[in-house]
N, CA, C and O atoms as CSV, one atom per row, in Angstrom:
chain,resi,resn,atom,element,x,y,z
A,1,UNK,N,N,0.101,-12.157,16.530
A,1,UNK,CA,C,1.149,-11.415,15.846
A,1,UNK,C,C,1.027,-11.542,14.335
A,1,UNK,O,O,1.480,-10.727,13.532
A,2,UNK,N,N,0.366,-12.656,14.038
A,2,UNK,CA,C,0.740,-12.682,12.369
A,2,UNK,C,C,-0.342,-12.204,11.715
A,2,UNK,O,O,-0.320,-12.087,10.490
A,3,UNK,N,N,-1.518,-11.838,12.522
A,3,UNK,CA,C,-2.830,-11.292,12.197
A,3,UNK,C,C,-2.015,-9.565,11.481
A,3,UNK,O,O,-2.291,-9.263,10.320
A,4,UNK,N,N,-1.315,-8.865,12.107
A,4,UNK,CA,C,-0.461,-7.918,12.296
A,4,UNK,C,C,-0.312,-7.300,10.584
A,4,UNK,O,O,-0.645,-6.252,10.030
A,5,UNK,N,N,0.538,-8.884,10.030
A,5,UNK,CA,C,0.842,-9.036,8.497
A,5,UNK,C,C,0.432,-9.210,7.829
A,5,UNK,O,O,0.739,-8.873,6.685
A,6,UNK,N,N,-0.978,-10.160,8.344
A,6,UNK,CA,C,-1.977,-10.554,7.424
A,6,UNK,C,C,-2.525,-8.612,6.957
A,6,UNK,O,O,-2.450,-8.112,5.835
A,7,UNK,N,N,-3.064,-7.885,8.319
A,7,UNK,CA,C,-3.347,-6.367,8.092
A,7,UNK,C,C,-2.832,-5.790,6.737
A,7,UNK,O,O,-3.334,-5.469,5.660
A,8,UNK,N,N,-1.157,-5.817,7.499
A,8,UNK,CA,C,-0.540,-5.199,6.525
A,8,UNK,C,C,-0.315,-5.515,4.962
A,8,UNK,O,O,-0.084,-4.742,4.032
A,9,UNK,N,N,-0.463,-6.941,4.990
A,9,UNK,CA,C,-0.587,-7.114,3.539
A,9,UNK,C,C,-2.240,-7.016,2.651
A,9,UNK,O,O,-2.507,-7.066,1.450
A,10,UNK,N,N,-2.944,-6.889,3.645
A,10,UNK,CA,C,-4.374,-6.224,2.944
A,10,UNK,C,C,-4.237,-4.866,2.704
A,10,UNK,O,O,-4.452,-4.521,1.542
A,11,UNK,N,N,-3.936,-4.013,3.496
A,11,UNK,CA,C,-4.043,-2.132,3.468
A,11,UNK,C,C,-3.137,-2.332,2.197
A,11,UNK,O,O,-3.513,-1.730,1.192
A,12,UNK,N,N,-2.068,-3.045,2.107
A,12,UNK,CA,C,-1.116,-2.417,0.808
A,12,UNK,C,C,-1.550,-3.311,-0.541
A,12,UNK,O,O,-1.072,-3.074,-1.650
A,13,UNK,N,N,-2.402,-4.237,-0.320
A,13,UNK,CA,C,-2.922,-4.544,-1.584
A,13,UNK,C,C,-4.265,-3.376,-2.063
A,13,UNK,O,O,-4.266,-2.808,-3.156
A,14,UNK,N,N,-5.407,-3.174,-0.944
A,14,UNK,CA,C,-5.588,-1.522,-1.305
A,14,UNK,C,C,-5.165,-0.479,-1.636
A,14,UNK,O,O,-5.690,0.301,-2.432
A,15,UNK,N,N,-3.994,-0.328,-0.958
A,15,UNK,CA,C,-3.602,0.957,-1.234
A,15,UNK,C,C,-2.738,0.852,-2.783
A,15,UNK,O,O,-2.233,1.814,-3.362
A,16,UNK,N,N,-2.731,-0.214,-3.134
A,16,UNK,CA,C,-2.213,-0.128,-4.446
A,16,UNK,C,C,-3.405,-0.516,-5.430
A,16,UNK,O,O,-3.201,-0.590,-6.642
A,17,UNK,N,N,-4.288,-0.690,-5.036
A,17,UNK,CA,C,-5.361,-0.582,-6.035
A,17,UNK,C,C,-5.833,0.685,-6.214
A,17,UNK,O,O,-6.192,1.162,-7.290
A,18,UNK,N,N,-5.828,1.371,-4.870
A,18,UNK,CA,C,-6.648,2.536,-4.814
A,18,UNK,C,C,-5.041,3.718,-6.037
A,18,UNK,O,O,-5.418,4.512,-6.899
A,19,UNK,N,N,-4.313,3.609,-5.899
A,19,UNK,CA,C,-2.912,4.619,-6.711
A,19,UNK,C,C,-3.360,3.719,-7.522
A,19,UNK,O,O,-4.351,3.696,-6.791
A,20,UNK,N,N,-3.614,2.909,-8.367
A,20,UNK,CA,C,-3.773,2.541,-9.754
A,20,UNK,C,C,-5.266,3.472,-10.441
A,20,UNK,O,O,-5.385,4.086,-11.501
A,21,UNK,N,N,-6.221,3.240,-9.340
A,21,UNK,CA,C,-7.316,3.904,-9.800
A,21,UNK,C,C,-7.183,5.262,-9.757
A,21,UNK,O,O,-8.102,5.876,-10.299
A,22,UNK,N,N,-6.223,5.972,-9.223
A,22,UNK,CA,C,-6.001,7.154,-9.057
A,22,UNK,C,C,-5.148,7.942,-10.178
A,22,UNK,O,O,-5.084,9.116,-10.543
A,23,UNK,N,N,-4.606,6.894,-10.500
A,23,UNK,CA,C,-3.389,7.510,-11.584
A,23,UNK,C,C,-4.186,6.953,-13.401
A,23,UNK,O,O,-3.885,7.298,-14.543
A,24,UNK,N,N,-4.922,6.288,-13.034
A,24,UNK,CA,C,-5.265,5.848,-14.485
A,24,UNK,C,C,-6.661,5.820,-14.644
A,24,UNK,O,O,-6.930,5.580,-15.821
A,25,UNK,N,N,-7.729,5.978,-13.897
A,25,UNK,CA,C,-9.235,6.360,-13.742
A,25,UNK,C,C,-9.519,7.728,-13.096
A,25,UNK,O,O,-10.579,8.202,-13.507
A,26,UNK,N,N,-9.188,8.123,-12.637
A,26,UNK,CA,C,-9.468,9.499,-11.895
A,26,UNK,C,C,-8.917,10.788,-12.474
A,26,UNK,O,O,-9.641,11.620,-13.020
A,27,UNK,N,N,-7.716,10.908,-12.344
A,27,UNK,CA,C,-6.680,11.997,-13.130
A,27,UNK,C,C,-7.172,11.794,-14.482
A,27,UNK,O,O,-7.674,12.846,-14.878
A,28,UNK,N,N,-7.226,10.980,-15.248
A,28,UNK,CA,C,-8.163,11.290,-16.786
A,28,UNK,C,C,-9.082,11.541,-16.642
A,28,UNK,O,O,-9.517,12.493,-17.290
A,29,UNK,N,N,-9.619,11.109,-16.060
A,29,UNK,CA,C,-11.378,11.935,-16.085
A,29,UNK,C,C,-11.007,13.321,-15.215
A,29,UNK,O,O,-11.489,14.336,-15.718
A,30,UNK,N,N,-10.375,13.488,-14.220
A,30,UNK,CA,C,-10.588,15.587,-14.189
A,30,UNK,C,C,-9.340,15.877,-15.702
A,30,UNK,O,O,-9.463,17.013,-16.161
A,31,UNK,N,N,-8.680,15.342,-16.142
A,31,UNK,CA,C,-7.906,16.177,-16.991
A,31,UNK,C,C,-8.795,16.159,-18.339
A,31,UNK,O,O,-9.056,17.208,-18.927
A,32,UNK,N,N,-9.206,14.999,-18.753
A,32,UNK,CA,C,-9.973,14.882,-20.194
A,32,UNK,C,C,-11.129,15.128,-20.032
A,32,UNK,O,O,-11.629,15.860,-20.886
A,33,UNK,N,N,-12.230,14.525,-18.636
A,33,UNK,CA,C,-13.415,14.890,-19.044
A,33,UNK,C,C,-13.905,16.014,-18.037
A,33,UNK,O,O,-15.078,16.196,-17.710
A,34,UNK,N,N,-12.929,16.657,-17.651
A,34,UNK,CA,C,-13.816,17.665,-16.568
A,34,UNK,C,C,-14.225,17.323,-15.295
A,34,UNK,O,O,-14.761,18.104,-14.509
A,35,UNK,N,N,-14.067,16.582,-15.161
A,35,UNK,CA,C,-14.332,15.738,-13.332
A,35,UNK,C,C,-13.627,15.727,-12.884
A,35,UNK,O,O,-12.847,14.780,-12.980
A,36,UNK,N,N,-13.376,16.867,-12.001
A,36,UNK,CA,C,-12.126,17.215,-10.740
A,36,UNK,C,C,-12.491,16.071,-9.516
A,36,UNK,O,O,-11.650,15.552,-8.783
A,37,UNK,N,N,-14.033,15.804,-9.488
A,37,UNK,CA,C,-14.563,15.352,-7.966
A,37,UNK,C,C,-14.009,13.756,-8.149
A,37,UNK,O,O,-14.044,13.087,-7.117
A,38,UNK,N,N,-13.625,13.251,-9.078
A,38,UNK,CA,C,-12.931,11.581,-9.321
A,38,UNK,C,C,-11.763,11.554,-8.675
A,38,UNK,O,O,-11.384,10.520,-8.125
A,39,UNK,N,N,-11.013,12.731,-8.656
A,39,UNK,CA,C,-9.921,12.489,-8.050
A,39,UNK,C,C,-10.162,13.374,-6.578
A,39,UNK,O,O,-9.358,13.152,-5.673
A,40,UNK,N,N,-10.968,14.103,-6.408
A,40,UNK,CA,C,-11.334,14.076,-4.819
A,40,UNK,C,C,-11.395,13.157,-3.997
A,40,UNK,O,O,-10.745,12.998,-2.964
A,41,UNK,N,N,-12.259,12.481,-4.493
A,41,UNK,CA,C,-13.068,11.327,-4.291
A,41,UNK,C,C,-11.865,9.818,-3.363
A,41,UNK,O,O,-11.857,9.355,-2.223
A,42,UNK,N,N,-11.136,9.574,-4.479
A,42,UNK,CA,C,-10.441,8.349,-5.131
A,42,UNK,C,C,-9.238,8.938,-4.526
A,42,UNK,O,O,-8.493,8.085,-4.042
A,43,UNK,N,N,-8.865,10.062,-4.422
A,43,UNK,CA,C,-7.451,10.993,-3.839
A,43,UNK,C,C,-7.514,10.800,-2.263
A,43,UNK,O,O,-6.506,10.766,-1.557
A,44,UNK,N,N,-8.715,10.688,-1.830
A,44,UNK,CA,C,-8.944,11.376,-0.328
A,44,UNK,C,C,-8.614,10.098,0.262
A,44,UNK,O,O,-7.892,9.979,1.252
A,45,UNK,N,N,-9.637,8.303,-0.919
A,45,UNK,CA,C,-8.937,7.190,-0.095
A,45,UNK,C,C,-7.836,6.464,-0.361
A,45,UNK,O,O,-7.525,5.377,0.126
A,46,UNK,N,N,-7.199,7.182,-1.239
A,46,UNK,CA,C,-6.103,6.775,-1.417
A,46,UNK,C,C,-4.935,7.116,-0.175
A,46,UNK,O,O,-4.233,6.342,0.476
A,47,UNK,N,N,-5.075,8.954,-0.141
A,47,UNK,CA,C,-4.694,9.385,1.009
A,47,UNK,C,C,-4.710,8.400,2.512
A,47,UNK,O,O,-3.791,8.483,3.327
A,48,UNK,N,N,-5.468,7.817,2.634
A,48,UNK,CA,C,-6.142,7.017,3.764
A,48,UNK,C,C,-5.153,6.034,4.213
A,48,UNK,O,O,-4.433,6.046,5.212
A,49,UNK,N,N,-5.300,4.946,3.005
A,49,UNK,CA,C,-4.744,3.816,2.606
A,49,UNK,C,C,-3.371,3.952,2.495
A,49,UNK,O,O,-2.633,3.015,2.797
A,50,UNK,N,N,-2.805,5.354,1.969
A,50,UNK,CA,C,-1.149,5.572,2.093
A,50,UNK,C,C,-0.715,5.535,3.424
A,50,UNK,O,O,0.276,4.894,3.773
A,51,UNK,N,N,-1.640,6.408,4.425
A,51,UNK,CA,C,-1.183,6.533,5.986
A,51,UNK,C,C,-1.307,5.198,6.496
A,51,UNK,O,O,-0.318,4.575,6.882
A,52,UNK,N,N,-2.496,4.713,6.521
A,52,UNK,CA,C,-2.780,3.180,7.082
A,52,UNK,C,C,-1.320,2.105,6.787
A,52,UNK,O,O,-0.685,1.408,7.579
A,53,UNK,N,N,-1.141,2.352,5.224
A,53,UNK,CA,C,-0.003,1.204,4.895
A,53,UNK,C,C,1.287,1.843,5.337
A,53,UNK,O,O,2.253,1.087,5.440
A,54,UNK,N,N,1.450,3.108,5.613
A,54,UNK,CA,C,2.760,3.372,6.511
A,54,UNK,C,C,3.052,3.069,7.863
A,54,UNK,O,O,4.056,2.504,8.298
A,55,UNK,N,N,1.682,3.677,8.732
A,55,UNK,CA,C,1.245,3.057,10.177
A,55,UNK,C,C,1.890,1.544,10.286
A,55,UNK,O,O,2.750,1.161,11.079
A,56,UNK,N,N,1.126,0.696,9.110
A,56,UNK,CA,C,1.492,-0.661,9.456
A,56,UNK,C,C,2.365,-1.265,8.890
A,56,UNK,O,O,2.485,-2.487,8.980
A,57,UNK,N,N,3.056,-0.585,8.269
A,57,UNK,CA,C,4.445,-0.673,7.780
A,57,UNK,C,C,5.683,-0.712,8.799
A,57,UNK,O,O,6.548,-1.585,8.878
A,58,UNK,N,N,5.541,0.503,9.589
A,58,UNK,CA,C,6.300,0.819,10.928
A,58,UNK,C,C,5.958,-0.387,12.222
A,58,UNK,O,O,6.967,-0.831,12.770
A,59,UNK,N,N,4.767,-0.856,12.659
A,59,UNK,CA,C,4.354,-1.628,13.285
A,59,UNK,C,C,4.863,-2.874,13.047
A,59,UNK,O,O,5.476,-3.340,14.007
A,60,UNK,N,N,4.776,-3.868,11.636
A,60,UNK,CA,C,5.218,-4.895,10.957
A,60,UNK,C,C,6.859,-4.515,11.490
A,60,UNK,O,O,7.439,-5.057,12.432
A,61,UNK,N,N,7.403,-3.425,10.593
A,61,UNK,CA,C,9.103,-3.660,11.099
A,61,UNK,C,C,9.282,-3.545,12.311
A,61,UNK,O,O,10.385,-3.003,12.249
A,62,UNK,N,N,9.016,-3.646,13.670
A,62,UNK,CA,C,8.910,-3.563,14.682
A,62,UNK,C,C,8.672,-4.322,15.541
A,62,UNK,O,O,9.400,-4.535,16.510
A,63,UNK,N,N,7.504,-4.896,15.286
A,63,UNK,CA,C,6.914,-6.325,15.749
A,63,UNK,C,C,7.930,-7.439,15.215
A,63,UNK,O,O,8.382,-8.236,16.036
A,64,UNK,N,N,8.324,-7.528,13.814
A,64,UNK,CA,C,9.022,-8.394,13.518
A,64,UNK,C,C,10.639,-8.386,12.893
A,64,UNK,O,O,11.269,-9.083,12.097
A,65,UNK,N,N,10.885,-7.319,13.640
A,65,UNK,CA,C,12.238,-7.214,13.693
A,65,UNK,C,C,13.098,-6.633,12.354
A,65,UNK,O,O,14.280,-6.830,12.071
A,66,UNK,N,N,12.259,-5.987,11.765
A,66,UNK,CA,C,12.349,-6.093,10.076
A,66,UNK,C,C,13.348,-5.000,10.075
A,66,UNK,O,O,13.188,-3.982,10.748
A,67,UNK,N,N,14.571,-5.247,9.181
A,67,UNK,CA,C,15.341,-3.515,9.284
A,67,UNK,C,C,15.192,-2.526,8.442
A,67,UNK,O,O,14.321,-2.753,7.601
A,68,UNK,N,N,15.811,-1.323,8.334
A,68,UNK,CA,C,15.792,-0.463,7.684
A,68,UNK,C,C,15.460,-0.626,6.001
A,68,UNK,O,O,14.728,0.120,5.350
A,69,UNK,N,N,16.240,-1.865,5.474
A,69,UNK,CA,C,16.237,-1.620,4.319
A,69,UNK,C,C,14.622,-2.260,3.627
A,69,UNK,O,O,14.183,-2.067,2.493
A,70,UNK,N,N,13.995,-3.051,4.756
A,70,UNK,CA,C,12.492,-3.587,4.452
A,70,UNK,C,C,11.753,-2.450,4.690
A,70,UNK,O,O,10.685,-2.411,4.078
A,71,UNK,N,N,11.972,-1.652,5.296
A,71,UNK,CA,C,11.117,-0.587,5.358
A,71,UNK,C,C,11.118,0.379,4.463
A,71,UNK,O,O,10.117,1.052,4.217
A,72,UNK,N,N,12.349,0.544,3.846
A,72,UNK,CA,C,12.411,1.439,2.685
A,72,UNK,C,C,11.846,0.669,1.674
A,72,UNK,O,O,11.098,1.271,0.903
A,73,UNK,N,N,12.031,-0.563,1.487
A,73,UNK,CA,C,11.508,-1.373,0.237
A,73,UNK,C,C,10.269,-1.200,0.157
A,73,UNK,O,O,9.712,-1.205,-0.940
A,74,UNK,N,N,9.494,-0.984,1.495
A,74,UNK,CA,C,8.244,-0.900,1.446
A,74,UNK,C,C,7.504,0.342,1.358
A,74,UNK,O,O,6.331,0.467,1.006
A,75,UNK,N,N,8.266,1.192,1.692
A,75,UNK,CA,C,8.411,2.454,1.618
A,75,UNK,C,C,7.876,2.866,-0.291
A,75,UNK,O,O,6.910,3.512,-0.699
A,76,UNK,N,N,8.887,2.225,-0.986
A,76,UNK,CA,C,9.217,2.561,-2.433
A,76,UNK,C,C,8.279,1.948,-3.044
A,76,UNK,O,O,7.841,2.410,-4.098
A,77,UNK,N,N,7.689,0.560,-2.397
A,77,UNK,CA,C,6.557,-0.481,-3.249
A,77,UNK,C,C,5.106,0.568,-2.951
A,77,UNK,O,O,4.090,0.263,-3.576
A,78,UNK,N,N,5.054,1.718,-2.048
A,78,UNK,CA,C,3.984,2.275,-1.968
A,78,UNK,C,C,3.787,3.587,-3.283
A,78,UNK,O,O,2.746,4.036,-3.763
A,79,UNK,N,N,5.071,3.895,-3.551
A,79,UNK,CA,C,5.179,5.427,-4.464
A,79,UNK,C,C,5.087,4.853,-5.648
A,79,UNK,O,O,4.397,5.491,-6.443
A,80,UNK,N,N,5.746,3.431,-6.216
A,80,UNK,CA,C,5.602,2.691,-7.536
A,80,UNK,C,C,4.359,2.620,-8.000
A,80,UNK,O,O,3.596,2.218,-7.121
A,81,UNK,N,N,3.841,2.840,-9.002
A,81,UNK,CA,C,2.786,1.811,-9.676
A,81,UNK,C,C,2.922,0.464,-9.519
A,81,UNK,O,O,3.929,0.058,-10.099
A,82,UNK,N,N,2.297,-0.396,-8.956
A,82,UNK,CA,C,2.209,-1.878,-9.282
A,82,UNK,C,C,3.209,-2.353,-8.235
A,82,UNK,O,O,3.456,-3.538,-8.012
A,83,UNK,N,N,3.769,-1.293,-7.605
A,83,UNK,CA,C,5.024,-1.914,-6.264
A,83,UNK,C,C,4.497,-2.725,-5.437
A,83,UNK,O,O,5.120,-3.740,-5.126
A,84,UNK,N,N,3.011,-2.410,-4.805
A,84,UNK,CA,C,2.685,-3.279,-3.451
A,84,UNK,C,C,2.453,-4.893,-4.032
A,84,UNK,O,O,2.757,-5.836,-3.302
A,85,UNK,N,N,1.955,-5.093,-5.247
A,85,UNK,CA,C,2.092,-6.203,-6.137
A,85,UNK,C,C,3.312,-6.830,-6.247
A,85,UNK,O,O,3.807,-7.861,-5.791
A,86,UNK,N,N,3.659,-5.963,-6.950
A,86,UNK,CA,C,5.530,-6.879,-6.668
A,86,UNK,C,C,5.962,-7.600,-5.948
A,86,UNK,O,O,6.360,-8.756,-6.087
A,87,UNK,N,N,5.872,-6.478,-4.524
A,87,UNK,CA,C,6.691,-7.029,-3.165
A,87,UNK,C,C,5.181,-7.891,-2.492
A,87,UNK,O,O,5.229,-7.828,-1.264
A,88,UNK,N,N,4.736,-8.156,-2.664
A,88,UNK,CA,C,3.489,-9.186,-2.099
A,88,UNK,C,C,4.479,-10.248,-1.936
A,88,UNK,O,O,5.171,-10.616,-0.987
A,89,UNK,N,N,4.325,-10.672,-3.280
A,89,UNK,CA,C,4.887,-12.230,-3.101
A,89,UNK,C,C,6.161,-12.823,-2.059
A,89,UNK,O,O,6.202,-13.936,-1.534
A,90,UNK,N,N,7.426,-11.428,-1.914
A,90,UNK,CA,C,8.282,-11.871,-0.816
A,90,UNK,C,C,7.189,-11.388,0.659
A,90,UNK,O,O,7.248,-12.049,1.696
A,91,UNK,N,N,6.418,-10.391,0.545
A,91,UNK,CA,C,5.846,-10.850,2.247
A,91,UNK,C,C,4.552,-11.451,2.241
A,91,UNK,O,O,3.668,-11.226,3.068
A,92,UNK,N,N,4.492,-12.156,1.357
A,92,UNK,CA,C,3.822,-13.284,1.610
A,92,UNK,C,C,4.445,-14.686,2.323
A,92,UNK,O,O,3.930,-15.539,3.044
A,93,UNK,N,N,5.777,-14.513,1.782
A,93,UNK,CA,C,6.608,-15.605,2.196
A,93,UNK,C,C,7.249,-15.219,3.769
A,93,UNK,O,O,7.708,-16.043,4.561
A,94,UNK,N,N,7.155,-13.922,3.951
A,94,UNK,CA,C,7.326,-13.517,5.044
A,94,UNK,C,C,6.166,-13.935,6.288
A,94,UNK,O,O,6.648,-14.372,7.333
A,95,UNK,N,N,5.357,-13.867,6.237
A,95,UNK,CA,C,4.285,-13.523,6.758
A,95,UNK,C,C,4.086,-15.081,7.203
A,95,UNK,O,O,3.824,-15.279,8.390
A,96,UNK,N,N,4.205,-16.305,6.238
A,96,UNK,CA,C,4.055,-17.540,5.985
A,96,UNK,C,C,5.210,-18.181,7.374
A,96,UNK,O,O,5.011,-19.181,8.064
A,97,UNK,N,N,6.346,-17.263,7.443
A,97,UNK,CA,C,7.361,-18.004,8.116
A,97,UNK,C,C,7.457,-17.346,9.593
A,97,UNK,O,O,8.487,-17.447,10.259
A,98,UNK,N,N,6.306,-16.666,10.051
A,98,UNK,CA,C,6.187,-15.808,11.458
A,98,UNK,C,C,5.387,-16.852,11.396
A,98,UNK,O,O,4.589,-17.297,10.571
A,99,UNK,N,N,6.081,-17.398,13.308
A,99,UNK,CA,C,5.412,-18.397,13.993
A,99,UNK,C,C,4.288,-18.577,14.472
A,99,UNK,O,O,4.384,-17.635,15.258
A,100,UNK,N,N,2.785,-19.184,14.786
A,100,UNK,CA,C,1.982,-18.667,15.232
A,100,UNK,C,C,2.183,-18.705,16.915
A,100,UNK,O,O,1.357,-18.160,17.648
């Protein structure tokens, strides 16, 4: 079960790397230098990584009983810049206190 969280807290440390590289490496280069294919590219796994960290977003609140308002939190740490960072540190502590 805690393998579950360990998941979920990897996909959303990607998926917030991948929206950082997307919003601040990619989108400047098609807007300033003409390279639409950076944000193809970088868009498509970002795309990926958004579904994956929702999938296991829903799974996590489920498996571990998590309510509505963790799911929205997690929900919101995905649309933020720098959100899945933020909220790490409380499900880290989460994750730490699921029994093995």
């Amino acid at each position: 079960m805690k393998k579950m969280f360990t998941w979920f807290r990897k996909i959303a440390f990607a998926e917030g790397v991948s929206f950082l590289v997307l919003l601040f490496v990619a989108m400047p280069l098609k807007y300033f230098a003409d390279k639409p294919m950076a944000v193809t590219i970088v868009g498509g796994l970002h795309g990926f990584l958004f579904v994956a960290f929702g999938v296991l977003a829903l799974q996590v609140k489920s498996a571990y009983k998590k309510d509505l308002r963790w799911l929205l939190k997690a929900g919101l740490a995905s649309i933020l810049p720098f959100g899945t960072f933020v909220m790490d540190k409380q499900w880290k502590k989460e994750e730490a206190a699921v029994s093995l």
